[in-house]
C-alpha positions in Angstrom: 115.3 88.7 89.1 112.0 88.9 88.1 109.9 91.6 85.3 107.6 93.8 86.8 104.3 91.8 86.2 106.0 89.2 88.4 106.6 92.4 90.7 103.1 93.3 90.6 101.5 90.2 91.5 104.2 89.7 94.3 103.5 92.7 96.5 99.9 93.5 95.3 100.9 96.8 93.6 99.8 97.8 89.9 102.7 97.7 87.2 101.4 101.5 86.5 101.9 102.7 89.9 105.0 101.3 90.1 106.6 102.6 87.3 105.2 105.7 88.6 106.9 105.6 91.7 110.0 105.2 89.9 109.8 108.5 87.7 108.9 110.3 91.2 112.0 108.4 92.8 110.2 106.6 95.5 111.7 103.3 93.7 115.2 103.3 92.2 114.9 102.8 88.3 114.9 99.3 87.3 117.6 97.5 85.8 116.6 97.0 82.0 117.6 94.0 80.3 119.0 94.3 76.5 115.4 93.6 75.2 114.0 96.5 77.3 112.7 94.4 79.7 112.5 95.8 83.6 114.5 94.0 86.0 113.5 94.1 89.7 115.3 92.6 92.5 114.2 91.0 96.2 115.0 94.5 97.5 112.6 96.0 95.1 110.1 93.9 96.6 110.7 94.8 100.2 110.9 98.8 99.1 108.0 98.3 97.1 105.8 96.3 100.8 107.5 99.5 102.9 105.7 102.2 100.1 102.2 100.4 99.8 102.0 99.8 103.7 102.8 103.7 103.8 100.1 104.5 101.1 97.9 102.0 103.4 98.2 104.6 105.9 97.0 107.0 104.0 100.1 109.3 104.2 101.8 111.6 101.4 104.1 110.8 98.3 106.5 113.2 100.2 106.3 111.7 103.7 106.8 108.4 102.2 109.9 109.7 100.1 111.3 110.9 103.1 111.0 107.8 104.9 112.5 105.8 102.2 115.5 108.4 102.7 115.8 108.1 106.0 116.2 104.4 105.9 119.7 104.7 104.5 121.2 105.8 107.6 121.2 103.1 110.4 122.4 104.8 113.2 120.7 108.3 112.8 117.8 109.2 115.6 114.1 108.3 114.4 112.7 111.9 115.9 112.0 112.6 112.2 109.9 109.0 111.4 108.4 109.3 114.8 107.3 113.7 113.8 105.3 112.4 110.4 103.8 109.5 111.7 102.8 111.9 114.7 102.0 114.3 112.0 99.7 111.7 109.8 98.3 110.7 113.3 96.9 114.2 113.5 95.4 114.4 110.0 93.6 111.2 110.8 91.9 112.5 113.8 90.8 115.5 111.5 89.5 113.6 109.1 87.6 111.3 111.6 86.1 114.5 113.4 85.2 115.5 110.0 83.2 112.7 108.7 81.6 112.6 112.2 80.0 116.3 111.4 79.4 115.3 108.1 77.8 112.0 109.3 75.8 114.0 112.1 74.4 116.8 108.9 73.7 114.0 106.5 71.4 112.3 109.6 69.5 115.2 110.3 68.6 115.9 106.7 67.5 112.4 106.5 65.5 112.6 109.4 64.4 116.0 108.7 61.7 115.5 105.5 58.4 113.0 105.9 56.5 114.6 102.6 56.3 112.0 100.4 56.4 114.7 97.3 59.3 116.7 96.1 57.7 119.9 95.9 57.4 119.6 99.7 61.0 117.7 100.2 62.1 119.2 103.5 66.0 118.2 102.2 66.0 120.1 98.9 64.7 122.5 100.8 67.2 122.7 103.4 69.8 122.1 100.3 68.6 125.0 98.3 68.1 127.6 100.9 70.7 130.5 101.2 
């Protein structure tokens, strides 16, 4: 057994977050001890590796939640885990394509102003016009 700065330390996770992830059900409650005291088990510590390599992924409270779910039946097909990582997948691409057009705009208004005044700054202009 171990309190939930042991916790913390152990799986790299903030003693906030993870009481947070309790109250939202991602982590069962903790056992509490009769001086108030959280109680966390070796299980707590694998559930808590399987939610921050999730978050490390970047994917959703609710996608994560489900995944814990799904865990708890052995023999059912993985279709669903195999949809939201598919899904996350997707969003990543996106987001990628996304900061490469925002990479692009951010170069060409860089490039785009050789004054060396601001009342002939080619980016504020660019910034302010309509």
């Amino acid at each position: 057994m171990m309190q939930i700065k042991q916790l913390a330390k152990v799986t790299n996770v903030n003693a906030k977050t993870i009481r947070y992830y309790e109250d939202v059900g991602l982590l069962p409650k903790a056992k509490r001890g009769d001086n108030g005291y959280r109680y966390y088990q070796q299980q707590d510590v694998s559930s808590l590796n399987f939610i921050r390599r999730c978050k490390e992924l970047r994917m959703p409270l609710a996608d994560i939640k489900r995944l814990v779910s799904l865990q708890s039946d052995d023999n059912a097909p993985c279709a669903e885990v195999d949809a939201l990582i598919t899904q996350q997948l997707e969003k990543i691409r996106v987001a990628q394509y996304e900061l490469q057009q925002l990479e692009k705009n951010l170069q060409a208004l860089a490039n785009s102003c050789d004054n060396h005044q601001i009342k002939n700054c080619e980016i504020l202009n660019h910034l302010r016009a309509n």
